[in-house]
DRENTIRO-997877 format. One record per atom (N, C-alpha, C): residue in three letters; x, y, z. Coordinates in steps of 0.001 Angstrom, whole numbers, plus 500000, padded with zeros to 6 digits. Last residue first. Layout:
// residues N
AlaXYZ...
END
This chain:
// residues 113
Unk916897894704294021Unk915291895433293967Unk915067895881295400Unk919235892332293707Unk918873893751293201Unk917392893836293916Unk921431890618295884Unk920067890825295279Unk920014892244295082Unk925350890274294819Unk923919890936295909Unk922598891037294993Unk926364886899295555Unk926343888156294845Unk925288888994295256Unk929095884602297002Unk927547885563296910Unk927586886377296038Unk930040881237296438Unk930082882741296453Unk928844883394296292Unk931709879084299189Unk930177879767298755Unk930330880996298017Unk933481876014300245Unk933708877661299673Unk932135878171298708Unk934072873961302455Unk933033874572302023Unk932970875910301383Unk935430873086305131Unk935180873300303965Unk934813872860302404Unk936595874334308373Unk936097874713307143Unk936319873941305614Unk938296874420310393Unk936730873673310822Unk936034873857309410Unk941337873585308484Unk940480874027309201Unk938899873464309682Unk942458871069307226Unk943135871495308221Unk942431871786309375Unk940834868715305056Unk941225870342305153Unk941529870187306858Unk941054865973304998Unk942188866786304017Unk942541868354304183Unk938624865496305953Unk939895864979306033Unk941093865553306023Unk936852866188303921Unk937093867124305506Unk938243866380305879Unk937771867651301149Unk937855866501301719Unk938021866744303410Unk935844871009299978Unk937352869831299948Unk937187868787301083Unk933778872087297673Unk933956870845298892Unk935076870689298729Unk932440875067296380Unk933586873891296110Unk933616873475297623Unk928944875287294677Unk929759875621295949Unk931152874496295616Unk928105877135291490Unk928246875619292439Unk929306875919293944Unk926643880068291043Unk927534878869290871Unk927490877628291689Unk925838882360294318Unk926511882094292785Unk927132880994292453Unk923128883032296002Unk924021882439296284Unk924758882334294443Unk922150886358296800Unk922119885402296406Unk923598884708296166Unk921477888024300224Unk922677887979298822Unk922102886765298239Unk920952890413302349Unk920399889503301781Unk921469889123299981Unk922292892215305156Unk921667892450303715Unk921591890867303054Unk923979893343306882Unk922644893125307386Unk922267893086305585Unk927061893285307603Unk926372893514306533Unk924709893748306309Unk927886893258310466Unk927600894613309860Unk926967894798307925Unk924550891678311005Unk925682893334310712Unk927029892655310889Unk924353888819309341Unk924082889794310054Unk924807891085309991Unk922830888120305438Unk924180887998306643Unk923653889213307344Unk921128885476304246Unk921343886695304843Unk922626886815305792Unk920878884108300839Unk921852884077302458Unk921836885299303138Unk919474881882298768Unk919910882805299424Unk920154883093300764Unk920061879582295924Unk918906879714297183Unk919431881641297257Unk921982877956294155Unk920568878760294228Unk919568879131295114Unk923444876021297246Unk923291876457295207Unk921943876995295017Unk923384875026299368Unk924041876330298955Unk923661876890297619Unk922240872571301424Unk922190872781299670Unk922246874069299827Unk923415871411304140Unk922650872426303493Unk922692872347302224Unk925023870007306164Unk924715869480305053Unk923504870200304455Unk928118870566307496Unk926828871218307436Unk926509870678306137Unk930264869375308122Unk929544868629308858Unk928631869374308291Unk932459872096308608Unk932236871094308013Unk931592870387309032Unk930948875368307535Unk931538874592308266Unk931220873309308076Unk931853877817305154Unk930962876941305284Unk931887875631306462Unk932600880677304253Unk933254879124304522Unk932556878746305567Unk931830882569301122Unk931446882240302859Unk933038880805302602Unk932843885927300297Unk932806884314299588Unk932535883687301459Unk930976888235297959Unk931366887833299006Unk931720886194298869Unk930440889108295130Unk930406890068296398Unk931339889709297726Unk931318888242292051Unk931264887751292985Unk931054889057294465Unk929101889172289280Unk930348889597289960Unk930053889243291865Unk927801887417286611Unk928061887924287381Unk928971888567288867Unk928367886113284384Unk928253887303283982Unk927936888259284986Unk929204883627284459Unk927658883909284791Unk927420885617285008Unk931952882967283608Unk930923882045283721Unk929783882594283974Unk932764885980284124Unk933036885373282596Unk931976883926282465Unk932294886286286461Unk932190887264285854Unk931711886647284498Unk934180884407287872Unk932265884319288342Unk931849885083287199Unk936470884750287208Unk935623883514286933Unk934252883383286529Unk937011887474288812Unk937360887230287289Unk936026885801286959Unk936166886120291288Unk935475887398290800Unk935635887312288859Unk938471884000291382Unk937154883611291747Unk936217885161290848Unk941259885725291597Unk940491884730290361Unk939063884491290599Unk940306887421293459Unk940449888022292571Unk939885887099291059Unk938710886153296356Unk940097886239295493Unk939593886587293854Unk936127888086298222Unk936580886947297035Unk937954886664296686Unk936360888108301518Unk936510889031300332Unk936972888019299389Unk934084886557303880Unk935348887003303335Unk935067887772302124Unk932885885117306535Unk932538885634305554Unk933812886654305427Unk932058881381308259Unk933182882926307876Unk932740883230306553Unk929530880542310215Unk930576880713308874Unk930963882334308850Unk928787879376312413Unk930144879306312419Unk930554879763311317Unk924957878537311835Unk926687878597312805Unk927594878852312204Unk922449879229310271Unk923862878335309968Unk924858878817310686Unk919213878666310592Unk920549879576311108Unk921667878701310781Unk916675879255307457Unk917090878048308516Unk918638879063309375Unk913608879622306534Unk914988880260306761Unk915604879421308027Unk911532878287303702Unk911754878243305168Unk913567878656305169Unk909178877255301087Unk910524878057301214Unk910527878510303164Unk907876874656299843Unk907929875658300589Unk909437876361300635Unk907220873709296743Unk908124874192297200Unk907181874920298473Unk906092871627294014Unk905817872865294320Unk906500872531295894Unk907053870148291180Unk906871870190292390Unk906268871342292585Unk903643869832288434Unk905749870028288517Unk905488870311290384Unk901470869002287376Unk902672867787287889Unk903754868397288394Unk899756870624287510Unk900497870030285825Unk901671868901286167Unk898747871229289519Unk897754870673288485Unk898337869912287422Unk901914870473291174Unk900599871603291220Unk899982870234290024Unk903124868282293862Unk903010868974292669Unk901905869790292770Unk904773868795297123Unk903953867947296587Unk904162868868295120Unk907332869986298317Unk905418869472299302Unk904524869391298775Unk909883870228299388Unk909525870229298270Unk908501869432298882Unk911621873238300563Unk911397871767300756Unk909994871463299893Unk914484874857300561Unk913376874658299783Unk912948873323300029Unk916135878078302985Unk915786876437302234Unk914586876220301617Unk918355879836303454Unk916587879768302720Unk916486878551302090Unk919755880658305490Unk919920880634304908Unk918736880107304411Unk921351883175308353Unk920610882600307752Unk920797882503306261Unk924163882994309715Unk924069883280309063Unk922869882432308594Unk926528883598312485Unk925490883086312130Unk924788883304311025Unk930390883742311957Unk928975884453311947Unk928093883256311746Unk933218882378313317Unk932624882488312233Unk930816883157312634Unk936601882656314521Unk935338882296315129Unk934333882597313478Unk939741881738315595Unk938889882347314606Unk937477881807314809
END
């Protein structure tokens, strides 16, 4: 099993404004190897009732990748070619403990406009 390249939008943080709060570049970084899937049912139910929004897609994230997933966004190539935001907190299992080159569970939802 092999996994997609998949950009992802990082925030690096490059000083304050006038009032003190950070201020942010934003830069698209390539993420190797992740698999992109169809939610499980519970997860969609979940996402729905916690944030009122409906899960699209769920990645698996390879282990060793130390990206921040949470609130950002993710382009995926074809055949999706479309831009998603990221939903909720990402779940970690123990690389130890997981079997596969994976994990790292991500859910997407799709940008409107």
């Amino acid at each position: 099993m092999r996994g997609v390249t998949v950009r992802l939008k990082v925030k690096t943080e490059t000083g304050t404004d006038s009032l003190g709060m950070p201020t942010y570049s934003e830069d698209w970084v390539s993420v190797d190897d992740v698999l992109v899937g169809e939610p499980a049912s519970v997860d969609v139910e979940n996402n729905l009732t916690m944030y009122g929004k409906r899960t699209k897609y769920t990645l698996a994230i390879p282990k060793g990748d130390s990206h921040y997933w949470e609130d950002t966004e993710v382009e995926l190539p074809a055949p999706w070619s479309q831009t998603f935001a990221t939903l909720g907190r990402s779940t970690i299992g123990i690389e130890a403990n997981v079997p596969t080159r994976w994990n790292r569970k991500v859910h997407l939802e799709s940008v409107e406009g």
